[in-house]
C-alpha positions in Angstrom: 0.0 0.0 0.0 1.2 3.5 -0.8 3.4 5.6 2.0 3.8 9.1 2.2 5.5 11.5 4.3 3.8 13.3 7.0 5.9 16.2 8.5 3.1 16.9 11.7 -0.1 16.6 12.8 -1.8 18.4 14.8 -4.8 20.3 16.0 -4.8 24.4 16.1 -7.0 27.5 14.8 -7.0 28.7 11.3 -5.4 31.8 10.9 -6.1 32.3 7.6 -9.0 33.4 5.5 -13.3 33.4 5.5 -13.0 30.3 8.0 -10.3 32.0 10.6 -10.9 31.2 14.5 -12.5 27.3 13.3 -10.4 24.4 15.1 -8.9 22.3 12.1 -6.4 19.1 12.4 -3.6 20.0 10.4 -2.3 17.3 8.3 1.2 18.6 6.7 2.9 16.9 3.9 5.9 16.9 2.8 7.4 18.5 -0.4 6.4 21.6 -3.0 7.0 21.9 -6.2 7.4 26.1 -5.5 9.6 27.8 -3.4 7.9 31.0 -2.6 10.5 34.1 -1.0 8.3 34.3 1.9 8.3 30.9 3.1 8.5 30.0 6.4 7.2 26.6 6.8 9.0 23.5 7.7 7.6 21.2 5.1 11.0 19.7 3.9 11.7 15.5 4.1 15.4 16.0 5.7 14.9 15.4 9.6 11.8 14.3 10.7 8.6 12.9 9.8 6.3 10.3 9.3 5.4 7.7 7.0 1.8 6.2 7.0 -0.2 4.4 4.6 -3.5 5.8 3.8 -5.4 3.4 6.3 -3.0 4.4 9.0 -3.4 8.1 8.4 -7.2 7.7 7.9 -7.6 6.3 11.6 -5.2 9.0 13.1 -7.6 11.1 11.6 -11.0 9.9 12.4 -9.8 9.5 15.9 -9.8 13.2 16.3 -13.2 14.6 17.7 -14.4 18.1 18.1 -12.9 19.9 14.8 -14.7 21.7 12.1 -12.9 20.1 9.3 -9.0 18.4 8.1 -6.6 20.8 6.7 -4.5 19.3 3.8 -1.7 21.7 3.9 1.9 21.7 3.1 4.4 22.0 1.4 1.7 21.3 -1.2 -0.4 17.8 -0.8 -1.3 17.8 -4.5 2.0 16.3 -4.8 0.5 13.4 -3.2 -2.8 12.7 -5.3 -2.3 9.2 -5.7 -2.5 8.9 -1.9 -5.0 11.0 -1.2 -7.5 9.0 -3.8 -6.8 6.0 -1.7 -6.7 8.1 2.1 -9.8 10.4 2.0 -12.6 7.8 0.7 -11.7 6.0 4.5 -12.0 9.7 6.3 -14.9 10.5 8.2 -14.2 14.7 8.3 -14.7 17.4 6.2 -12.1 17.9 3.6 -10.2 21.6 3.7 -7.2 21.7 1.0 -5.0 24.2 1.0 -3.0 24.3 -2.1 -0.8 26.6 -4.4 -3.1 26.1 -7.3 -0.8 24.9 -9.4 -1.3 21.5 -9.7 -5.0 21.4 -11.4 -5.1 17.7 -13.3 -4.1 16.5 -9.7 -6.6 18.2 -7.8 -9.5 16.5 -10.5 -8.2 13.1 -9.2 -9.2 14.3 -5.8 -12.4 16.9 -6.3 -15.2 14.4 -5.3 -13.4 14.1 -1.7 -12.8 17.6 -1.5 -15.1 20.3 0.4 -13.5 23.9 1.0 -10.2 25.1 -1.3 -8.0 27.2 0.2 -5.8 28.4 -3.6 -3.2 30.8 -3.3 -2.9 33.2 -6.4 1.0 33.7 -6.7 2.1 37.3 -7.5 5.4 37.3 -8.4 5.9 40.8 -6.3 5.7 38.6 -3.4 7.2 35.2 -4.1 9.7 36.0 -7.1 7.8 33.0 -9.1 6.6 34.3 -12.7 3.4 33.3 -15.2 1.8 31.8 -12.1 -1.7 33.1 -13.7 -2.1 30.4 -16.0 -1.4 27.6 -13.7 -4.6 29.0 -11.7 -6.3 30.3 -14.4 -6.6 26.3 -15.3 -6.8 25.5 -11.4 -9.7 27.5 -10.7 -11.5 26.2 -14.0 -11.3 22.9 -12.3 -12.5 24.1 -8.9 -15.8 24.6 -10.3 -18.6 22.8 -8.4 -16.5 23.0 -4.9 -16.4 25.9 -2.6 -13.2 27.5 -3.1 -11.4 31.2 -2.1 -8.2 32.3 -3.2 -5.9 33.8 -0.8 -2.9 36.3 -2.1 -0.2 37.1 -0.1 1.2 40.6 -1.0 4.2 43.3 0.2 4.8 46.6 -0.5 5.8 45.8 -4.4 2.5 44.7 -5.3 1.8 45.8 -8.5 -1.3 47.5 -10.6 -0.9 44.8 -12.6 -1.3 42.7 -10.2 -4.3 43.9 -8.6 -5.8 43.5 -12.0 -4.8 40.2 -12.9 -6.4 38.9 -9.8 -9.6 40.8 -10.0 -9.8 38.9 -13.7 -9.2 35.4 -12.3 -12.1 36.1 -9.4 -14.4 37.4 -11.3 -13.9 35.0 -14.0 -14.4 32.1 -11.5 -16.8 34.3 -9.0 -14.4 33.5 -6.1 -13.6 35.8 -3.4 -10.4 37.1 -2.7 -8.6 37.3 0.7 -6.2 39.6 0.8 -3.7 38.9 3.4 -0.2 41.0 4.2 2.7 39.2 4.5 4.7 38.8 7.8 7.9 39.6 9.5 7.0 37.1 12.5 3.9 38.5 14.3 4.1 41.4 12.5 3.0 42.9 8.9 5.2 43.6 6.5 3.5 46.5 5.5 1.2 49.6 7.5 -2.3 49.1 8.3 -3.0 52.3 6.0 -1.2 50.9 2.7 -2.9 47.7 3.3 -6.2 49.2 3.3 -5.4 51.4 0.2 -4.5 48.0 -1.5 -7.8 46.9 -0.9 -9.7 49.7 -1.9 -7.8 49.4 -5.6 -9.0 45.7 -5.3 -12.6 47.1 -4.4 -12.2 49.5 -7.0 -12.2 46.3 -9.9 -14.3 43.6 -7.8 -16.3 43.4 -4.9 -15.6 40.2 -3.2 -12.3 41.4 -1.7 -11.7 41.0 2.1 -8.4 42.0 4.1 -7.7 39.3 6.6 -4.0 39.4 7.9 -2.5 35.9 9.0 -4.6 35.9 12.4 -2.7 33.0 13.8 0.9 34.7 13.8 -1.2 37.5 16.6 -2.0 34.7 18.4 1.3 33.0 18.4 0.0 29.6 17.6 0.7 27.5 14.4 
């Protein structure tokens, strides 16, 4: 039976986006196929992890009571579609994926599993990684049918461009957009006052824009 690598589990708050302050249990994999300049997340193989089959990871999972839903996260868990068709048809939760929206013939292996998507739209301002639009422009044509948001990490260097190019993909795919600074630790990267004038340009082009900084870095939590 297929193995993959696990780098934690564990149980915390989301931080991030429309469901911040629900309890999740975090399921981190191993392994992306982007490396984004703000990256702080220990997803890597070297050191430790885990390796469980998908009938081992599906009890660790269902034995967990009391959450609102399992958080696919990463690295990027895509990576690990072939596992994931065999894993989440034993899980008894609700399904959250959060993914770079990159991957979008591996997320169709997975849609009928899949409940909430968490897709980050990668501006290359923020994480030096170019012509990420088409990747999601495909992604999001895939995500139709499921419940999905887009989250978009930005700096100072965000562009008009930019703010354009992601208005197009929302309301192309009628998804709303969480606009979320990035962060130096517990703190933004940028003023409360720029990040609200970057949101009113968003407002300016569509109007399902929300500002919702990385609530779980406040809190000091994962």
């Amino acid at each position: 039976m297929n193995k993959v690598k696990i780098k934690e589990i564990f149980e915390s708050i989301q931080g991030e986006g429309p469901y911040v302050g629900y309890k999740q249990l975090f399921v981190r994999f191993c392994n992306c196929n982007l490396k984004c300049n703000y990256c702080d997340t220990e997803f890597s193989d070297n050191g430790n992890y885990i390796e469980l089959n998908p009938c081992e990871l599906a009890d660790k999972i269902n034995s967990y009571n009391n959450i609102h839903s399992v958080s696919l996260t990463g690295g990027e868990p895509l990576l690990s579609a072939d596992f994931l068709k065999e894993l989440l048809p034993r899980v008894n939760k609700k399904i959250y994926l959060e993914t770079n929206a990159t991957l979008a013939e591996k997320f169709v292996e997975i849609k009928p599993f899949i409940d909430i998507v968490s897709a980050d739209i990668k501006l290359e301002s923020a994480t030096g990684i170019k012509g990420s639009y088409k990747f999601h422009d495909k992604f999001f044509e895939n995500c139709r049918g499921v419940e999905t948001f887009a989250k978009i990490v930005f700096n100072s260097n965000i562009t008009d461009e930019e703010i354009y190019s992601c208005c197009i993909l929302g309301r192309k795919y009628g998804i709303e957009l969480i606009l979320q600074p990035e962060m130096n630790g517990d703190v933004m990267a940028v003023t409360a006052e720029f990040a609200s004038k970057i949101l009113d340009k968003f407002l300016e082009k569509y109007e399902k824009v929300r500002l919702i900084p990385q609530v779980h870095k406040f809190l000091s939590i994962r």
